[in-house]
Each structure stands twice: as C-alpha cells, then as structure tokens.
SELO-111583 format. One line per field, with one value per residue: residue in three letters; x, y negated, z of N, C-alpha, C in turn; residue number from 1. Coordinates in steps of 0.05 Angstrom, whole numbers, plus 5000, padded with zeros to 4 digits. Each point is the difference from the previous one (the first is absolute). Example, Ala and Ser with C-alpha at 12.3 -4.5 7.8 and 13.67 -1.06 7.14 Angstrom:
<nodes>
residuo <- [ALA,SER]
n_u <- [5264,4993]
n_v <- [5114,4979]
n_w <- [5156,4986]
ca_u <- [4982,5016]
ca_v <- [4976,4976]
ca_w <- [5000,5001]
c_u <- [5018,4985]
c_v <- [4976,4978]
c_w <- [5000,5014]
num <- [1,2]
</nodes>
This chain:
<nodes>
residuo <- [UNK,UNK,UNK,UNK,UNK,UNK,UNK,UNK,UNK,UNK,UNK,UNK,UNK,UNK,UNK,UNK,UNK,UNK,UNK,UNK,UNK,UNK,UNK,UNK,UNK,UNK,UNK,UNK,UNK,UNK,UNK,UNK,UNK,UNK,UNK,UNK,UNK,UNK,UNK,UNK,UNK,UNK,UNK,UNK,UNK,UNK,UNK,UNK,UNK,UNK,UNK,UNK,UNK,UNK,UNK,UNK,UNK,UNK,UNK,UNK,UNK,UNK,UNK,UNK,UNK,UNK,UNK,UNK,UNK,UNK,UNK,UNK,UNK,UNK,UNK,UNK,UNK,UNK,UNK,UNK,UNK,UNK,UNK,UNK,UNK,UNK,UNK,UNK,UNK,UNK,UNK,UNK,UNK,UNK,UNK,UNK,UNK,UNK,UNK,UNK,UNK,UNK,UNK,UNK,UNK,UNK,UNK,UNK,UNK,UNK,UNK,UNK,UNK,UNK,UNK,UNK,UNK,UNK,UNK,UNK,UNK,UNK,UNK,UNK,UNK,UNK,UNK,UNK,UNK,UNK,UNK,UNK,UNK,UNK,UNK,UNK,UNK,UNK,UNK,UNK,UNK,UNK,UNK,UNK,UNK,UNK,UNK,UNK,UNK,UNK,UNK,UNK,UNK,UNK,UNK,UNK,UNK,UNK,UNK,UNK,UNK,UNK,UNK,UNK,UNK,UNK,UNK,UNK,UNK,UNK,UNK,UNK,UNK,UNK,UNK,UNK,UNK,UNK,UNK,UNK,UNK,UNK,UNK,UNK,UNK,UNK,UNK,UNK,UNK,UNK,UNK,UNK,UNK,UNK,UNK,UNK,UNK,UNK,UNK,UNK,UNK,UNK,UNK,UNK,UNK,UNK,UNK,UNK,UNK,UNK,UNK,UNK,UNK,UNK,UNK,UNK,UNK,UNK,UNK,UNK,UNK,UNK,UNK,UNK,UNK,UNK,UNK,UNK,UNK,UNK,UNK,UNK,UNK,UNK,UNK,UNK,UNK,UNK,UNK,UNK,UNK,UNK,UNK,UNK,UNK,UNK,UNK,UNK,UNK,UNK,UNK,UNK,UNK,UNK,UNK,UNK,UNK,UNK,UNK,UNK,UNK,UNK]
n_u <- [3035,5001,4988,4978,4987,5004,4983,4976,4999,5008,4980,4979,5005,4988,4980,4988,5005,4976,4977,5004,4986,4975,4999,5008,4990,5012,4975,4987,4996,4968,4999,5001,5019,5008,5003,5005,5013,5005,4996,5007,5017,4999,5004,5024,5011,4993,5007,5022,5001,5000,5013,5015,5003,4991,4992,4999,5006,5012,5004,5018,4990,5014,5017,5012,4978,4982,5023,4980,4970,4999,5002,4982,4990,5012,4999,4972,4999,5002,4991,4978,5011,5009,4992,4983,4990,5014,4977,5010,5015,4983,4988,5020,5002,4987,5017,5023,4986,5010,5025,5004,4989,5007,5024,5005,4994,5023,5021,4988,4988,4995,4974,5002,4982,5006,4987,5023,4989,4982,5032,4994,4989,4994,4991,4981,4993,4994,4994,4993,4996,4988,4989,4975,5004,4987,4988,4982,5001,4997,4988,4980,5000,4992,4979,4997,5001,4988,4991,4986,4991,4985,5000,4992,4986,4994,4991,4999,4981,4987,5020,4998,4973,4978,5000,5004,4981,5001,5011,5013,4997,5002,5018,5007,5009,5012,5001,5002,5016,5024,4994,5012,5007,5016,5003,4997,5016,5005,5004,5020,5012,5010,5001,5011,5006,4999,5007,5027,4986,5017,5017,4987,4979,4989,5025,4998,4999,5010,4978,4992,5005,5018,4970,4990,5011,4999,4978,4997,5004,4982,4979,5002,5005,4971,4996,5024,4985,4979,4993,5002,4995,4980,5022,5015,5013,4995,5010,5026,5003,4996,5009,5016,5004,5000,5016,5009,4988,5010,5017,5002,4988,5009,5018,5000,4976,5001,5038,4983,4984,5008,5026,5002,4978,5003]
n_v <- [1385,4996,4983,5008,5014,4980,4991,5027,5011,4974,4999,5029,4979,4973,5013,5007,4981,4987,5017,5000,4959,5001,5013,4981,4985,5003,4993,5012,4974,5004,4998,4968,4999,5023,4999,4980,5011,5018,4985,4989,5022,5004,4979,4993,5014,4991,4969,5019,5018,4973,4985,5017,5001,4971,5018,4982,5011,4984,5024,4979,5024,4980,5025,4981,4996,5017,5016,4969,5012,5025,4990,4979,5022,5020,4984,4999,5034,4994,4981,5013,5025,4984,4986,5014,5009,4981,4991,4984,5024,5001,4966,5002,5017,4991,4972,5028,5021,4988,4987,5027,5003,4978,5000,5019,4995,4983,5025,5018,4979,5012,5017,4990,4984,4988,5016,4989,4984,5019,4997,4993,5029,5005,4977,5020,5015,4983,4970,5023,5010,4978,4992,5031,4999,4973,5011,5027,4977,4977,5034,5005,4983,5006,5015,4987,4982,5017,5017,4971,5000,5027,4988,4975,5012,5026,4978,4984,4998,5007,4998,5005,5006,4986,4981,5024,5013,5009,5015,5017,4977,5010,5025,4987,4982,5013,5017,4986,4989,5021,4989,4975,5007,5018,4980,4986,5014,5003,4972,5002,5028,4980,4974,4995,5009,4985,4968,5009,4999,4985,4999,5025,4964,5005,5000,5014,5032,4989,4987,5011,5014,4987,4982,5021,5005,4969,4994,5029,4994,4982,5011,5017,4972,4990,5018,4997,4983,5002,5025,4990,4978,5008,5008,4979,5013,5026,4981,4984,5023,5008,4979,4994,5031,4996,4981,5020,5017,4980,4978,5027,5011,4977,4997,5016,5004,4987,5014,5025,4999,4978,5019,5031,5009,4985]
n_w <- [9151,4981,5010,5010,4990,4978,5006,5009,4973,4991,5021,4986,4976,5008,5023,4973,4993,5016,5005,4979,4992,5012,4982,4977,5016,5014,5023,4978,4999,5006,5028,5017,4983,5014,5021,4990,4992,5018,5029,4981,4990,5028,5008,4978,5011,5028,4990,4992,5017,5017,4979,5005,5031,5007,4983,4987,4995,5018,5022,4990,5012,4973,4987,4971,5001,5010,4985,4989,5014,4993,4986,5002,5005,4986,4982,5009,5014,4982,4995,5006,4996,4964,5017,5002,4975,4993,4990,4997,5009,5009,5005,4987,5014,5022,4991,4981,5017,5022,4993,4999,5012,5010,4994,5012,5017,4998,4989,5016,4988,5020,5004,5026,4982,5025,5023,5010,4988,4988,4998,5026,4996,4975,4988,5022,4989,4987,5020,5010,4973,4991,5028,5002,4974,5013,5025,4986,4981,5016,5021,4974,4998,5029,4989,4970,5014,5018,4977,5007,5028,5000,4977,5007,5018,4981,4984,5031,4991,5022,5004,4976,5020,5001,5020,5005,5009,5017,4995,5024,4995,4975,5007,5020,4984,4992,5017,5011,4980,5000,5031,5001,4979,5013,5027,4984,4987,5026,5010,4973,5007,5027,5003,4974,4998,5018,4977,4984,4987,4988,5018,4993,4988,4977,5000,5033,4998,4983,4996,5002,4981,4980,5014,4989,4978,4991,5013,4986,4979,5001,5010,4988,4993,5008,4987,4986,4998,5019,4985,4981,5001,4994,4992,4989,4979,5018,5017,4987,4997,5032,5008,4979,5004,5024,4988,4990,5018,5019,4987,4990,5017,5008,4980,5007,5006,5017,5002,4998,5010,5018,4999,5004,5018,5006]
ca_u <- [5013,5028,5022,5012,5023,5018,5013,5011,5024,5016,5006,5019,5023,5014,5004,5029,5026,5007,5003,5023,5021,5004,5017,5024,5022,4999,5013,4986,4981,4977,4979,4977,5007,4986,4957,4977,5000,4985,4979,4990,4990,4982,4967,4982,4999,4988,4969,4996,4997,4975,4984,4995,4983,4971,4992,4971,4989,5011,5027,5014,5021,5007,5020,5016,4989,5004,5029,5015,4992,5025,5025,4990,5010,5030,5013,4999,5007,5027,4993,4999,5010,5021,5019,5003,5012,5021,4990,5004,5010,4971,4996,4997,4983,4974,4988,5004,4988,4967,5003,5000,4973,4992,5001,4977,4969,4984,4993,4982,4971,4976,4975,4976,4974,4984,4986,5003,4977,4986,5004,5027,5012,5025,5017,5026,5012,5026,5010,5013,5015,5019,5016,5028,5006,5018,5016,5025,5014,5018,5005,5021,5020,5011,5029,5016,5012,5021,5019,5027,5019,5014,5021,5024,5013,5014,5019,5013,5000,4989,5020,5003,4981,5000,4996,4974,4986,5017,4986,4980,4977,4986,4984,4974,4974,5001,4982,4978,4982,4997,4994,4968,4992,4977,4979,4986,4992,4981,4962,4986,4994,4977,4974,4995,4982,4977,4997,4990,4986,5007,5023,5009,4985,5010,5013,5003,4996,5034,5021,4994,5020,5015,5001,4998,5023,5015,5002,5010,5025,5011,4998,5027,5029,5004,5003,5025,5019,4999,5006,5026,5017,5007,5012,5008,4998,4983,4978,4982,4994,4974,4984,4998,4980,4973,4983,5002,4982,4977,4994,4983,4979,4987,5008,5005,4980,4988,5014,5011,4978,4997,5020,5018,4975,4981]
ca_v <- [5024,5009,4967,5016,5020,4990,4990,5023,5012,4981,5005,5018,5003,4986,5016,5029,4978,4986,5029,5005,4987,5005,5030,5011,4982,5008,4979,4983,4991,4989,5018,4991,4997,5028,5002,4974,5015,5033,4994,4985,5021,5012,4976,4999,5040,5005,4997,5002,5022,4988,4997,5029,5032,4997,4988,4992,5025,5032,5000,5011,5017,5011,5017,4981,4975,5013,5001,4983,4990,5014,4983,4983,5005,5007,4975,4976,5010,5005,4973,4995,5011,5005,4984,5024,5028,4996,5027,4995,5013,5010,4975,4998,5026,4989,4969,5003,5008,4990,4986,5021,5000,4976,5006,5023,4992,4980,5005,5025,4998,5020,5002,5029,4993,5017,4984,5017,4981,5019,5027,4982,5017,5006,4982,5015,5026,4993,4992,5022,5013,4980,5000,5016,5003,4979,5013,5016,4986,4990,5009,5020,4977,5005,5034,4992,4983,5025,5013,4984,4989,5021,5005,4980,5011,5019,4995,4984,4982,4988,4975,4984,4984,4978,5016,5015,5009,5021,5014,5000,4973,5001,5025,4994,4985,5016,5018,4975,4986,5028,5011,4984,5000,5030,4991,4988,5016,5017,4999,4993,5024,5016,4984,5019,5023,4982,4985,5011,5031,5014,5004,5017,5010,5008,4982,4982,5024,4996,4968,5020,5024,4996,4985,5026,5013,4977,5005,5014,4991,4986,5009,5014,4975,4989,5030,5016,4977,5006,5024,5013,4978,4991,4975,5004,5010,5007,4991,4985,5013,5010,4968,5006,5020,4993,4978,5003,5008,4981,4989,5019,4999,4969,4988,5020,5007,4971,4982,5014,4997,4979,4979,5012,5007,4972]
ca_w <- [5011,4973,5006,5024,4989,4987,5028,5013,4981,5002,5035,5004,4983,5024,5016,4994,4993,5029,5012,4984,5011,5037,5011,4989,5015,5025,5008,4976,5003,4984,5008,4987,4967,4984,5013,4983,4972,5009,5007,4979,4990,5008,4995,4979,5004,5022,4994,4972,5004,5012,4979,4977,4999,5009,4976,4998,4989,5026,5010,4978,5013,4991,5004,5009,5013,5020,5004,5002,5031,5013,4992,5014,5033,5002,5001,5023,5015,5003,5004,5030,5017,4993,5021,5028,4987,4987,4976,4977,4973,4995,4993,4965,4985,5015,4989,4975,4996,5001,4975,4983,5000,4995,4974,4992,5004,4974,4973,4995,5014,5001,5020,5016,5017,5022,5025,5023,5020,5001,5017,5023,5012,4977,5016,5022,4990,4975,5012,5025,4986,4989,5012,4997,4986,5000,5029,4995,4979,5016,5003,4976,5003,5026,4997,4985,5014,5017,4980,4978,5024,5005,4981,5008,5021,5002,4978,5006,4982,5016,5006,4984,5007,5024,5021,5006,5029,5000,4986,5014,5003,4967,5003,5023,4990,4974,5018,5005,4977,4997,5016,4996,4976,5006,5014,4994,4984,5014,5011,4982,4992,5009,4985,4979,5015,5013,4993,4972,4987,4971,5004,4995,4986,4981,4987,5023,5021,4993,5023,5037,4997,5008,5020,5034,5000,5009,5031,5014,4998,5025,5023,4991,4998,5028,5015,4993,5004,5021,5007,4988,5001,4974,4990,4970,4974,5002,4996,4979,4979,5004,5000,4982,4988,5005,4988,4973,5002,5010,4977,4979,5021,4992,4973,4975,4975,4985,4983,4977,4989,4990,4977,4971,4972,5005]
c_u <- [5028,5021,5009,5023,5030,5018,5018,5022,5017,5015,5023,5024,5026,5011,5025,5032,5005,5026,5028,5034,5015,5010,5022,5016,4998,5001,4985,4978,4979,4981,4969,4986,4986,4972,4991,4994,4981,4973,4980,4994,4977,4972,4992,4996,4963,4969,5000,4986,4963,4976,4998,4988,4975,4985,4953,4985,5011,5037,5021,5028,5009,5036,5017,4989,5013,5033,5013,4998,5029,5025,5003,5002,5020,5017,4997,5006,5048,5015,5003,5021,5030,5035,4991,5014,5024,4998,5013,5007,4972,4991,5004,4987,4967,4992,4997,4970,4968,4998,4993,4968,4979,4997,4984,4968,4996,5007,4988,4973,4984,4986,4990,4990,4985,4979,4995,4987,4981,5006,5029,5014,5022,5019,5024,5021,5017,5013,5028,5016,5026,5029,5023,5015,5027,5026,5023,5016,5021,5024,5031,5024,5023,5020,5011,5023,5018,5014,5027,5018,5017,5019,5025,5017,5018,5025,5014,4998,4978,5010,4989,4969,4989,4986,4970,4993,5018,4980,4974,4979,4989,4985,4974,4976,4988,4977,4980,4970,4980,4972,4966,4989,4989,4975,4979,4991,4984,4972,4996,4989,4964,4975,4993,4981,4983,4978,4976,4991,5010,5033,5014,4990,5026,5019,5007,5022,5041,5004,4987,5018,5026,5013,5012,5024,5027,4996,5020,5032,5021,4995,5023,5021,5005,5002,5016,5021,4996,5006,5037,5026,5002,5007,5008,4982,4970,4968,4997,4997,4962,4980,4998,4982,4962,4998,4998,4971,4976,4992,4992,4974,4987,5001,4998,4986,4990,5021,4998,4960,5000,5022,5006,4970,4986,5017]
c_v <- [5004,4975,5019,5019,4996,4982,5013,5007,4979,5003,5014,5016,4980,5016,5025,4993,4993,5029,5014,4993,5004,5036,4997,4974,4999,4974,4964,4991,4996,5027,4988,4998,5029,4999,4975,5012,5023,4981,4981,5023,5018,4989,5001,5032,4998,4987,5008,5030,5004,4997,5025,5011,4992,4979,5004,5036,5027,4987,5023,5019,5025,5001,4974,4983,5022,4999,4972,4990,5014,4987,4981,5008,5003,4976,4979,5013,5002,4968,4994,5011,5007,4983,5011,5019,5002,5012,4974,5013,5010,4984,5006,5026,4997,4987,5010,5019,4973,4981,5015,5004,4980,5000,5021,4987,4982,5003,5017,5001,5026,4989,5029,4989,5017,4970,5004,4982,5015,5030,4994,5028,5001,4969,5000,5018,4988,4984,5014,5007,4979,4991,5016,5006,4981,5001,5016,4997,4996,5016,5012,4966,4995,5031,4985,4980,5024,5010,4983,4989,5032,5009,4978,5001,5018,4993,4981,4970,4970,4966,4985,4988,4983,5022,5021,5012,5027,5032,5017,4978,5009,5023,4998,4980,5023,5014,4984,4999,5029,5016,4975,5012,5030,4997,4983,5023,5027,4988,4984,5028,5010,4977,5024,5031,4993,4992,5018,5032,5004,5000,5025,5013,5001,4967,4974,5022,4992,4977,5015,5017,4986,4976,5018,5000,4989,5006,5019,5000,4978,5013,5021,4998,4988,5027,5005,4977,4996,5023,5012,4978,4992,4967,4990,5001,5009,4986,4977,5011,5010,4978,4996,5011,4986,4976,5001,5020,4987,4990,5013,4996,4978,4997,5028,5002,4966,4986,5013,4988,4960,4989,5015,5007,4964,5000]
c_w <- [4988,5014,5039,4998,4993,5036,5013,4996,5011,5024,5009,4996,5009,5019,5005,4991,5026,5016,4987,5012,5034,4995,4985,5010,5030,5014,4984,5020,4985,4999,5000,4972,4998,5021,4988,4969,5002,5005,4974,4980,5013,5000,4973,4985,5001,4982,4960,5010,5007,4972,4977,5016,5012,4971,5006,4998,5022,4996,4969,5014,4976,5005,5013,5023,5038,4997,5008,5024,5015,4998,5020,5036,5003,4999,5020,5020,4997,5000,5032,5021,4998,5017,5029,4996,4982,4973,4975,4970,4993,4977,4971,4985,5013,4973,4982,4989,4995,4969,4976,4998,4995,4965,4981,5007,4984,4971,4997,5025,5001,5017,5012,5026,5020,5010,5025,5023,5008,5017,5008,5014,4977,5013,5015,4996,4976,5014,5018,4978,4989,5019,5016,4985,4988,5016,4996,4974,5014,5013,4979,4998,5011,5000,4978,5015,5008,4987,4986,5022,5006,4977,4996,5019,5005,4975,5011,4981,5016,5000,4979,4992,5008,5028,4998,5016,5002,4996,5026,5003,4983,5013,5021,4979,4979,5019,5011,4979,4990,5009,4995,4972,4997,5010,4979,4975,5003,4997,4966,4984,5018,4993,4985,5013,5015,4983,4975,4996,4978,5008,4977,4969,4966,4988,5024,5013,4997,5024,5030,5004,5008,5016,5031,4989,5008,5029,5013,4998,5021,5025,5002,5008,5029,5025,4998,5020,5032,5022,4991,4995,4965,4981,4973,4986,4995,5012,4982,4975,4997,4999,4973,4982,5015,4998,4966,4997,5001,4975,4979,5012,4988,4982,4975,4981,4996,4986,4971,4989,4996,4993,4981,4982,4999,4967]
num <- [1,2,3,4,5,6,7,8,9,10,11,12,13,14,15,16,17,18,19,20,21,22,23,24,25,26,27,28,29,30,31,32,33,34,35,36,37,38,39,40,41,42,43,44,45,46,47,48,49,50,51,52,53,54,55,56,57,58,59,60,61,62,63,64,65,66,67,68,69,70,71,72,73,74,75,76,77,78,79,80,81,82,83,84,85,86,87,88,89,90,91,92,93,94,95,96,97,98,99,100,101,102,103,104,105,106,107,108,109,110,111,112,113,114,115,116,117,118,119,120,121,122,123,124,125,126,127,128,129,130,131,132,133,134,135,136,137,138,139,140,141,142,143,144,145,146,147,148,149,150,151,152,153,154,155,156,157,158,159,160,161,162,163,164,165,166,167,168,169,170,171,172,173,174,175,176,177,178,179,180,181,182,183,184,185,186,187,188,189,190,191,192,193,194,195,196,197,198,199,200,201,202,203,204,205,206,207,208,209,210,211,212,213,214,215,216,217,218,219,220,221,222,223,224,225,226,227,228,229,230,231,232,233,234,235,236,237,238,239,240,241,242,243,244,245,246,247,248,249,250,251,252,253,254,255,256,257,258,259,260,261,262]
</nodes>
C-alpha cells in the first residue's frame, strides 16, 4: 500500500508541474505528458484507496481515508472534463490537495471500522452524501475560478494568461454543477430520514443540522440567482459559505476526535 501511495504522490506531483508548465506558458505543449501522469496517479490513487478502506475486519471509513476518496472524485472528475471546460487553472490546486492527503493518510493512520455489507441502505446514504459533496466541491472551485477571472478582468490583467473560458461559461457550469449537487444532496438528506433512526441522535444531531443548513443555503443561492439575477461576488461568496458548512457537517467533530484527540 505505502509503494501505491508513494506512486500516487509521485503521479501527482508530475501532474501539477505538467499543469503549471501548460498555464505559465502559453501555447506549451504536453498535454498528453499531464493526463498520462494524472491518469497513473489516479489508478495508483484508486487501488491504494481500494486496499485501506476494504480491510479483513470491515470497511476502514476513517476521516483521512473518506477525504482522500473525495480527493479522488474531484480529481478524476476534473481530469475528465478539464479540456471541455477549460478548467486548467483548476488542475494544480485539484492534484495539490489530493497529494496533500495522500500524505496525510499515510503518516497518520487511523480506523473507523464500519459494515456496511450488513446495512446497504447506510451504503446509500454515505454514498449520496459523498458524492454530493464531491459535486458541490467542485462547485466552490468553479466560483473560485469566477472570482479570479472577475478580478483580472476588471484589473485588465487578463492578457497576460493562457486562453480561458470566458467568464459567463464559468457562471453557467458554476450553476449547473450547483444545481446537480443540491439535487443529490437532497435525496442524501432525505435517505437519511428514510434510511436512519438515529439521524438526530446525541453526537450525530450536528452533521443533520447543518447538512439542512448547507442545503438551505444553496437553495437560497440558486433562488436569488434565478428570481433576482443574482451574480458575482455574492454568489461565490454564498457557495463558499455552503460548502464550508457542508464540510463541518462531515468532517468536524471526526477531525477534532481522530486527529487532534487520536
């Protein structure tokens, strides 16, 4: 697993140099050079991820292990769509996180052993959650992309880039991604209520709370933004705020109970 990893890392460190080189030279060739690097990091991403969290004893969905799966969509998802979407300036902060973690999962081993062979409805419901979650990551990316094309712009400093999507394109995918990732977060709020009886029980009642709360926040956003024309600032500020929500929700009490008290 430690020789996967070290791959990964390697991959993806290739990758972000590749990505680097193609934005700070315009025109650079060795695009194959950065998807043979990404795609070689992702595989060996893919079966080091494969061997931590399906261990002889249950599924190891502990803090890092789950953040690095996240890592892992976000990345093969921006991989894929990054020459439709012209998302390159994306590409070195995507690789840099998933390398960052990589790293973390393998100097700070934890465990939280589940079995979710036994109960395929949870399955669903973390499954629904993971990926929205992944969704609207992407999403907070995409307003970051906006905020740094709507300030070059206004600074006139644009020119001195390689080519990028123009900023209405960003805002339409930005609402898009926006709009699938409510959707999936919806039916991962409602599994949950469906699914589970302890949704609201003592030391869970924080990741429901402010799962609804994240929701409403975007519904909010995609309201303001349909009904009122809302644009800018304001909405990548609000994308923002509900994926910084989101992630307390998921991550809060398990980063403070399996890395800072572990």
């Amino acid at each position: 697993m430690i020789v996967l990893s070290v791959l990964a890392l390697a991959f993806y460190l290739l990758a972000i140099i590749a990505s680097l080189h193609l934005l700070l030279s315009p025109g650079a060739q060795g695009h194959r050079q950065l998807f043979a690097c990404a795609g070689l990091a992702l595989l060996c991403h893919l079966f080091s991820l494969t061997q931590e969290v399906l261990t002889q004893s249950g599924q190891n969905l502990s803090l890092l292990n789950v953040a690095s799966l996240v890592s892992f969509i976000i990345s093969a998802f921006m991989t894929g769509v990054t020459k439709r979407f012209n998302g390159w300036l994306l590409l070195p902060v995507v690789y840099g996180f998933s390398a960052l973690l990589i790293v973390a999962d393998t100097l700070i081993p934890n465990h939280f052993i589940t079995h979710l062979e036994s109960h395929p409805q949870l399955l669903l419901h973390i499954g629904l959650a993971l990926i929205a979650y992944s969704v609207l990551s992407i999403a907070s990316l995409f307003a970051l992309q906006l905020a740094y094309l709507d300030y070059r712009l206004k600074a006139r400093k644009l020119t001195h880039l390689p080519a990028m999507p123009p900023l209405m394109t960003v805002e339409k995918r930005l609402f898009r991604l926006m709009t699938v990732g409510l959707f999936l977060l919806t039916l991962s709020i409602a599994s949950g209520f469906f699914f589970l009886s302890d949704m609201f029980a003592q030391g869970k009642a924080h990741k429901a709370i402010l799962s609804i709360i994240a929701w409403c926040v975007y519904v909010f956003l995609l309201w303001g933004h349909h009904v009122h024309g809302w644009r800018g600032r304001k909405v990548v500020w609000l994308s923002l705020l509900g994926s910084l929500i989101l992630t307390l929700a998921y991550f809060g009490s398990r980063f403070v109970k399996e890395i800072l008290l572990s």
